[in-house]
N, C-alpha and C positions, 0 to 999 in steps of 0.2 A: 784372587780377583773376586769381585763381588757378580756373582754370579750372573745376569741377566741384568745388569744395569748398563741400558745404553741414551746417547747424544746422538741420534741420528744425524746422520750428513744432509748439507742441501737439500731439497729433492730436484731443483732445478740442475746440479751440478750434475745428477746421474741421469738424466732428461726424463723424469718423470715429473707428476705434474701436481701428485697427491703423498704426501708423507708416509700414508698408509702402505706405497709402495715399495717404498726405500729398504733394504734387505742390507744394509752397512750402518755401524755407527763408530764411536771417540775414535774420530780420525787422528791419529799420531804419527810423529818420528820417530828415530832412535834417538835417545838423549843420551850427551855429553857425560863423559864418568869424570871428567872434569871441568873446573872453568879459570880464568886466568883473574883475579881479581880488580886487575887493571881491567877488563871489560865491564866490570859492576862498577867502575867508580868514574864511569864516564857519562853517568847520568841517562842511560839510555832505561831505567827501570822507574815506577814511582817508588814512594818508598812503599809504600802498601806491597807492590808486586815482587820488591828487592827481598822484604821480611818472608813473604811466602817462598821465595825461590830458598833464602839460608834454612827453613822448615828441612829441608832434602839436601844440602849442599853442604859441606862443615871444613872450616879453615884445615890445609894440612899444616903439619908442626914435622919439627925434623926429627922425631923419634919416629915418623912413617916411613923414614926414609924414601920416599918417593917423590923423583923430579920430574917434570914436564916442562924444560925449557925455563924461561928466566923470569924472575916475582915469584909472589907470593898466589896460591891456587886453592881453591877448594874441590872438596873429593866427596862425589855424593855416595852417599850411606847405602843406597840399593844395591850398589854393586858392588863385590866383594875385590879390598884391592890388593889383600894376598892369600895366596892360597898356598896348602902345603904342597912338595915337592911330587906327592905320586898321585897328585889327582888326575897328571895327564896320562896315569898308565892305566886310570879305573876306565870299563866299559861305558859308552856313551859321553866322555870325557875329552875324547882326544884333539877337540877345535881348543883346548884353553892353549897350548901350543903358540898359536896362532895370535895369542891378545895377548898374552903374559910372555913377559920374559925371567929366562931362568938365574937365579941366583943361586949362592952355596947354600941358603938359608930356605928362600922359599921361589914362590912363581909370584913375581911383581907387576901387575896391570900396567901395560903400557898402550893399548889400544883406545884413543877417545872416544868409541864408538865398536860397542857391540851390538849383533843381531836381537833385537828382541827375545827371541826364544831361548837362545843359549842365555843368555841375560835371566832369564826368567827361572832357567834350572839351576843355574849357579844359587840363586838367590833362594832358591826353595832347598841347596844342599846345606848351603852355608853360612845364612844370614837368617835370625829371628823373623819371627811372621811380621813384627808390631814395623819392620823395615822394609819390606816387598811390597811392590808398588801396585794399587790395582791400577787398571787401564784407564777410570776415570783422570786419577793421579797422573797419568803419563798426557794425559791431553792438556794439562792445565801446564803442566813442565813444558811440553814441547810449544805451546804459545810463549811461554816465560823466556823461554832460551832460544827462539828465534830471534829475540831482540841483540842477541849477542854476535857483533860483526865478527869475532874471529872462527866463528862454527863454522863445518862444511856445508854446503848445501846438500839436504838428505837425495839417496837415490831409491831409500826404501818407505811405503808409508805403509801403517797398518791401520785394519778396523776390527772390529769385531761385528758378528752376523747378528744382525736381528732374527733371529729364526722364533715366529710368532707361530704358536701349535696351532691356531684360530685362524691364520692366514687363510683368507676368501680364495685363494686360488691353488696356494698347492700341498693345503692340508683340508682339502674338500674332503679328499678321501684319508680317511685316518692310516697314518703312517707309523714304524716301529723305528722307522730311523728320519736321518735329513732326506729328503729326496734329493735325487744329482743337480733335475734341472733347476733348484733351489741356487745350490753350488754356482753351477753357471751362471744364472743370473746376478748372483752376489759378487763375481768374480768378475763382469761387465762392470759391474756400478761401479769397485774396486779402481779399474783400470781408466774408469773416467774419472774419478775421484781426483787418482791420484797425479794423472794427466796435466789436468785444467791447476793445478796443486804445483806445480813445478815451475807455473811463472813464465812458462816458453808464452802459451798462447792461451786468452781467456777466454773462460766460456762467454760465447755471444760472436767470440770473434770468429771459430772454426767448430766445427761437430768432428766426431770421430766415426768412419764408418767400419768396423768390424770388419776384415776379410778373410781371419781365421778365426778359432777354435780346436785348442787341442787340449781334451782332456783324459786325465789319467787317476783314477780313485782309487785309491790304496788300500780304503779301509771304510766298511760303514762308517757313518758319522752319526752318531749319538745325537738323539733329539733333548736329552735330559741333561745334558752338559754344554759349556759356554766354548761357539768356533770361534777362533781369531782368524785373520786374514794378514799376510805379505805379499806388498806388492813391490815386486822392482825392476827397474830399465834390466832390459836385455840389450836391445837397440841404440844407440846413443841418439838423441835426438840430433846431434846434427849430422847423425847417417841415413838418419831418416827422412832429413831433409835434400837428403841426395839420393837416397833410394824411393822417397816417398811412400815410406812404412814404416810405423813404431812397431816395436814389441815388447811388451810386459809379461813377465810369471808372476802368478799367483800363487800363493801357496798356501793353505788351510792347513790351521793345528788346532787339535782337539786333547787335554788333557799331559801338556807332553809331549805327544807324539803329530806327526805330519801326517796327515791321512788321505788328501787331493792334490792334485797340481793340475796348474789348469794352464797354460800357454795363450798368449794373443796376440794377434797383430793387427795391425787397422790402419787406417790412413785418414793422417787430418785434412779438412778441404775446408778452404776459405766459406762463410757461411751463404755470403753472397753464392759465388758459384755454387755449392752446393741449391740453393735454392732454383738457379737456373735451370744445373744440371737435372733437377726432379721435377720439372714442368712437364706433364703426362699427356700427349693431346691424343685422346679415345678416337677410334676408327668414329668418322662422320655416322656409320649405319650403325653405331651400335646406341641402344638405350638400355639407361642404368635405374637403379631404384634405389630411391633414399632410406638409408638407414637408420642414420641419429646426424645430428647436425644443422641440417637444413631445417627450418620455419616450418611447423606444418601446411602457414596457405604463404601467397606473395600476395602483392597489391597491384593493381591493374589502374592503368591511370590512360582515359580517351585523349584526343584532341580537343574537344568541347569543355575537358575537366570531370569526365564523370568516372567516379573512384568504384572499383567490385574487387571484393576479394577470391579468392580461388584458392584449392585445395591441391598442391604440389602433388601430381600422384607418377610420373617415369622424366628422365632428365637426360638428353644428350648432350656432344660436342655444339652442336651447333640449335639446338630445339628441348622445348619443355612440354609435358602433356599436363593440362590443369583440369580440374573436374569444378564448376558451378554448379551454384543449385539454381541460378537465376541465368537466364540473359544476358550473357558478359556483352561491354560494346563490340561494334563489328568493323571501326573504323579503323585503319592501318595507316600511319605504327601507332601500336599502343605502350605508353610507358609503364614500364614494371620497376619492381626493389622487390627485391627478396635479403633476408637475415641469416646467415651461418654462424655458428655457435661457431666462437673462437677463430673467427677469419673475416667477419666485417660482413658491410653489405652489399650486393650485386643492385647495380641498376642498370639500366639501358632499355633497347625501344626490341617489338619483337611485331609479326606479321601472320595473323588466323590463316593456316593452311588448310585446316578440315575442322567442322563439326558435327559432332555424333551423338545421339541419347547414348545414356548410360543409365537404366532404373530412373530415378526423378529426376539427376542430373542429367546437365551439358559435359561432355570430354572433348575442349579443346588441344588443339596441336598448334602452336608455336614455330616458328624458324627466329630463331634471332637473330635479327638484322645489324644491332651495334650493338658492341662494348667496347667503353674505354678500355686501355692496355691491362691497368689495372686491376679493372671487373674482370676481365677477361682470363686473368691468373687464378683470381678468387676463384673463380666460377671452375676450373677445369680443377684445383688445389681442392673444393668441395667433391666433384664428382670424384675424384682420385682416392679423399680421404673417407666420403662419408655414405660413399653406396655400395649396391652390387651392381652385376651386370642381371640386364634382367633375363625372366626365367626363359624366354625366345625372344630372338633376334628379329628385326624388322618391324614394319609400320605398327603391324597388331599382334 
């Protein structure tokens, strides 16, 4: 494979928000070791993408003696389609059993579908370099050979790790290997990937909330070497749809060998409900402090029309504290709008509880008296996502 050459995935799909964060890339299937030629000639390729797929695919003839049911087939060149007789007695060997069938002569490929990895040792014991596929290669095949209606639907998808040495967050501190929670996080993104991937349900439609984690690390993992990632149902999705929980394994190989496994389960919820369900409404007496998000000041609008801005400085469920430098109005209600990063804006009317110096400022205190349903989401979705609680409880 080509060492550190990745296609990052989505970032939207692993619900991150920035590419920078995305820790998976050339999302693929397992590809077909064969294909029926009656699927190529039913016009479902251009010819540009038919010429790229025969690149890897090569008519069989009857000196391979090898059938797959009835026409004419091609048999791609990656995968070895016989092999001699005592491969399956060599050490690390003994899955060919499993794909090949045995003859007097040799072991004849009858599985349309091998595991990536064994795929990959075969190909490294038995087949020239100028033939093994790097991963890039497998992304562009497994678009190509999705188009072909007699394929299975995959239950396995793989990525390979971004593992960036520079990484702002979990190579601050200089590492001699992968770190785990690296692992873990790759192995989320993995499991949402491959999720929203399977066509049940789209991203937008349903979130996936995590209820397990179970991991098991076999083996450091080499920061100077390229991980790959396997992800596949455990659960069948429509047991999950009666237990209301998926489960995925992941499993991490590094050079050959498998060195993580990592386990998950989670539970899809509709986004809507989802949404309901995470509507946070904070104890009336507590007040919180902005942290990023919110506008530095809001706008203050009298009954007469007279406009003052103010400086957002603690935010309850039902009340805000603002700091002027000036004489805000003292008519009640007074209309506000305030701005949150990535959640809209809050308007509605609010009523002076108390006034106080503060140094050359005013510190007013607010109760607010309405919000629409709407504002009213925002506004608790702001305090929920984008403050703390403050450092004491109560008025002051």
């Amino acid at each position: 494979m080509i060492a550190f050459h990745h296609l990052p995935v989505d970032a939207n799909l692993v619900h991150k928000d920035n590419l920078d964060d995305v820790l998976i890339s050339n999302q693929r299937t397992e590809l077909p070791t064969w294909l029926s030629i009656e699927d190529l000639d039913a016009d479902i390729l251009s010819k540009d993408d038919r010429d790229l797929l025969l690149q890897y695919y090569t008519r069989a003839t009857e000196a391979d003696g090898l059938h797959y049911g009835h026409g004419a087939h091609l048999l791609r060149r990656s995968v070895p389609q016989i092999l001699p007789l005592d491969v399956a007695e060599q050490p690390d060997f003994e899955f060919v059993t499993d794909h090949y069938k045995v003859t007097p002569e040799h072991l004849v490929l009858h599985s349309k579908y091998l595991p990536e990895e064994q795929e990959a040792q075969l190909a490294a014991h038995f087949l020239p370099v100028m033939l093994q596929l790097e991963d890039t290669e497998r992304v562009t095949l497994t678009r190509l050979t999705a188009h072909v209606q007699s394929n299975e639907k995959p239950n396995r998808y793989y990525f390979n790790m971004i593992n960036d040495l520079r990484n702002y967050f979990f190579y601050r501190k200089h590492h001699e290997h992968v770190p785990g929670l690296m692992l873990v996080e790759a192995a989320r993104q993995a499991v949402y990937a491959q999720y929203y991937n399977t066509g049940i349900h789209q991203r937008g439609e349903v979130t996936l909330t995590m209820s397990e984690l179970n991991c098991k690390f076999e083996s450091y993992v080499e920061s100077n070497y390229p991980v790959s990632l396997c992800v596949e149902t455990i659960a069948e999705d429509g047991e999950a749809r009666v237990s209301g929980q998926m489960r995925r394994q992941v499993r991490f190989y590094q050079n050959g060998r498998r060195v993580a496994v990592i386990d998950a389960a989670g539970i899809p919820i509709k986004l809507k409900l989802f949404n309901r369900l995470r509507v946070v409404r904070p104890n009336p007496e507590h007040w919180f402090v902005p942290v990023k998000g919110f506008a530095s000041s809001a706008v203050f609008f009298s009954p007469d029309g007279k406009r003052v801005e103010g400086k957002l400085k603690r935010v309850a469920r039902n009340a805000m504290e603002i700091s002027f430098d000036r004489v805000p109005p003292l008519e009640s209600p007074l209309n506000f709008v305030l701005a949150i990063d990535g959640i809209g804006y809050v308007d509605g009317s609010v009523r002076l509880d108390e006034l106080r110096e503060e140094g050359k400022n005013l510190l007013c205190r607010f109760s607010v008296e309405s919000l629409t349903a709407e504002a009213e989401r925002r506004w608790l979705e702001a305090i929920k996502t984008f403050s703390h609680i403050a450092p004491r409880l109560g008025a002051h």
